[in-house]
C-alpha positions in Angstrom: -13.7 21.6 -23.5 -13.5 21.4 -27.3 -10.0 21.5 -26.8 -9.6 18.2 -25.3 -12.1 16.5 -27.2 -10.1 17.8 -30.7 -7.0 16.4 -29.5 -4.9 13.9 -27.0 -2.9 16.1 -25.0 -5.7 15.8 -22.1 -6.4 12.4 -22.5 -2.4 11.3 -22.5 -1.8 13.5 -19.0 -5.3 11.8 -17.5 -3.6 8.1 -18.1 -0.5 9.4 -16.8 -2.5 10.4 -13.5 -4.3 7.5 -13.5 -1.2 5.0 -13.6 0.2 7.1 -10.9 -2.8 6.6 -8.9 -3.3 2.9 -9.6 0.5 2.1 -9.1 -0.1 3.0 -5.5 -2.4 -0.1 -4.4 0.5 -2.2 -5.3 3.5 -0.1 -3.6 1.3 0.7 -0.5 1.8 -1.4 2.7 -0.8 -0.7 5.0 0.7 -1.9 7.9 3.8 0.7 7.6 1.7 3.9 7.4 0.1 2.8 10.8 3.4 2.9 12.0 4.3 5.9 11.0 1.3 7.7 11.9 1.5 6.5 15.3 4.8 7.9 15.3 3.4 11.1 14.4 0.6 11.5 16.8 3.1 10.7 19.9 6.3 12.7 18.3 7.0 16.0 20.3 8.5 17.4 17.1 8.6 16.4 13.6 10.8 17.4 10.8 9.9 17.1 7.5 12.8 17.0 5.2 13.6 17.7 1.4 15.8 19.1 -1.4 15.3 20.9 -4.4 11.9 19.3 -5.4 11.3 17.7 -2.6 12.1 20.9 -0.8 8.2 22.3 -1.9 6.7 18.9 -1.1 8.1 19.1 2.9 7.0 22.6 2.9 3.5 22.2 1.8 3.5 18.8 4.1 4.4 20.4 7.2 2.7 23.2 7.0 -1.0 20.8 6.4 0.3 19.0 9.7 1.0 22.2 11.2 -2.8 23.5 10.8 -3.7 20.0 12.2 -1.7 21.4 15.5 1.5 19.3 15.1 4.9 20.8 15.9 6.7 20.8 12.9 9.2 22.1 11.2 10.2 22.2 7.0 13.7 21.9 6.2 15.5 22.5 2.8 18.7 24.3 4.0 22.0 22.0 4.0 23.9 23.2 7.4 20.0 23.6 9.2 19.1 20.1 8.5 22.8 18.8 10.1 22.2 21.0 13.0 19.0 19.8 14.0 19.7 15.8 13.4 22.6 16.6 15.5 21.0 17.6 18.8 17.6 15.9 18.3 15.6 14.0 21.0 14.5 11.1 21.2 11.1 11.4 21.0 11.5 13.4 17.3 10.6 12.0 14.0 12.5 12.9 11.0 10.4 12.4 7.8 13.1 12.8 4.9 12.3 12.6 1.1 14.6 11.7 -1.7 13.1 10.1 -5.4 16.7 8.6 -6.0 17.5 7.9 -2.2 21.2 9.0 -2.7 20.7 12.5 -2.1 24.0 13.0 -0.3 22.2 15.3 3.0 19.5 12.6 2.7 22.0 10.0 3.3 24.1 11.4 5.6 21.1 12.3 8.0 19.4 9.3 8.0 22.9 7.7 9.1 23.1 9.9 12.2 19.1 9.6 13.3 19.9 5.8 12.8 22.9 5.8 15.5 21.2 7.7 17.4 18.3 5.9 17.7 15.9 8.5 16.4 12.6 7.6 14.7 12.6 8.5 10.9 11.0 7.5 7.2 12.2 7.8 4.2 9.9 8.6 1.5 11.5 7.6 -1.9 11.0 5.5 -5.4 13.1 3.0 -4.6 13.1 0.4 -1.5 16.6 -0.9 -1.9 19.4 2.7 -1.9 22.0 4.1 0.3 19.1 6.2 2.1 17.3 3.3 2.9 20.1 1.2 4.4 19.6 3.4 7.1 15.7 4.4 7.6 13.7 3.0 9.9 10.5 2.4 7.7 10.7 3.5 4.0 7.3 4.4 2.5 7.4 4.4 -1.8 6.0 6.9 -4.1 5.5 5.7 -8.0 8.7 7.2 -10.3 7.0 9.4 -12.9 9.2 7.7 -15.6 7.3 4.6 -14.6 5.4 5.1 -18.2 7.2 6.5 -21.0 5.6 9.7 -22.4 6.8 12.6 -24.6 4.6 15.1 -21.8 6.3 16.3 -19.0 4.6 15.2 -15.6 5.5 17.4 -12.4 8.0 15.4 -10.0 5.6 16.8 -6.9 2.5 14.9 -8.3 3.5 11.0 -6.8 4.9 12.6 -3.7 1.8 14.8 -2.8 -0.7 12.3 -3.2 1.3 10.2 -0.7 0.9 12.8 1.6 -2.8 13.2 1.4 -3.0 9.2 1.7 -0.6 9.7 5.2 -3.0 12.4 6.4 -6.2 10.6 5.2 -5.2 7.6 7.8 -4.2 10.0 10.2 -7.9 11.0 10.2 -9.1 8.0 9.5 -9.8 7.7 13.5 -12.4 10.3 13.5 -10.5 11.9 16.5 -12.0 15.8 16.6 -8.6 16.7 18.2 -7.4 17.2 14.2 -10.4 18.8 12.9 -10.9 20.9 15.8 -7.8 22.8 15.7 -7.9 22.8 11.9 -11.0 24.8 11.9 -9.5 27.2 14.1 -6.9 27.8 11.9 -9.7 27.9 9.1 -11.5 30.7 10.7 -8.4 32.8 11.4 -7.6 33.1 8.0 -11.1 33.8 7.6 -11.7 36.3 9.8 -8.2 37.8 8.6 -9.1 38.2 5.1 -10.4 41.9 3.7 -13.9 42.4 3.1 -14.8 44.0 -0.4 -14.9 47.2 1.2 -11.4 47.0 2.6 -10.0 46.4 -0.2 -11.3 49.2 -1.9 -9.6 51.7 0.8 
């Protein structure tokens, strides 16, 4: 603790946090994340999309939806992401996340689930790119350059806490179909995990 208290570096990351935090009332549209979690709740499958980065951000997001009992699937792998656009039904939802929105896969995918008529959203920082020319709802995540610092900020801070918003409205219903089979999952890890005296053997 004396640490931060002799010097700025915790103070300088906290505003960083906090602007990211803050910047969200003002890119937020209420109305939109509704929408999409409607989508969710009456998808049959959803894919949640990313590269690089955003690769570990649609991991981490499908597998919280997945303990929540949605089918879904995380996909970072060029030729796996084109396979499954390319025969998806029409009841899927493709959740894709690009920062720049030009992400070349991005692009490209969002251009075939827009012919074809499957529901998608682009996550991104910017509302006006060549992803969003062809997403059907485009939801905005604060750019960590947003405020100009000398410390480095993770790129999965803005994107994260986006996702816990989206999965704070999707409980927002107090529906115990969510919780229930969450706490299922929550006690099968449980009762999977070694006791003290396992561990010792």
């Amino acid at each position: 603790m004396a640490l931060f208290q002799s010097n700025s570096y915790f103070q300088s990351i906290y505003d960083q946090y906090l602007h990211i935090i803050n910047s969200y009332q003002l890119m937020l549209n209420d109305q939109v994340i509704k929408n999409v979690v409607d989508a969710m709740k009456n998808a049959d499958l959803i894919y949640i999309i990313g590269i690089g980065n955003s690769g570990f951000v649609a991991m981490d997001f499908a597998n919280r939806l997945f303990r929540f009992g949605f089918k879904c699937f995380a996909l970072n792998d060029e030729s796996f992401i084109k396979m499954h656009a390319s025969v998806a039904k029409s009841n899927d939802l493709f959740i894709l996340i690009s920062a720049s929105g030009e992400t070349p896969i991005i692009v490209e995918t969002l251009k075939v689930l827009h012919n074809s008529g499957i529901h998608n959203l682009l996550i991104s920082n910017y509302s006006i790119s060549s992803a969003s020319k062809y997403a059907q709802h485009t939801i905005l995540f604060p750019s960590k350059y947003a405020q100009q610092s000398n410390f480095f900020i993770s790129d999965l801070i803005a994107p994260t806490l986006l996702l816990d918003i989206i999965i704070a409205y999707l409980l927002s219903d107090a529906s115990t179909q969510y919780l229930k089979t969450y706490q299922k999952t929550l006690d099968l890890v449980e009762y999977y995990e070694p006791s003290s005296d396992q561990e010792e053997h």
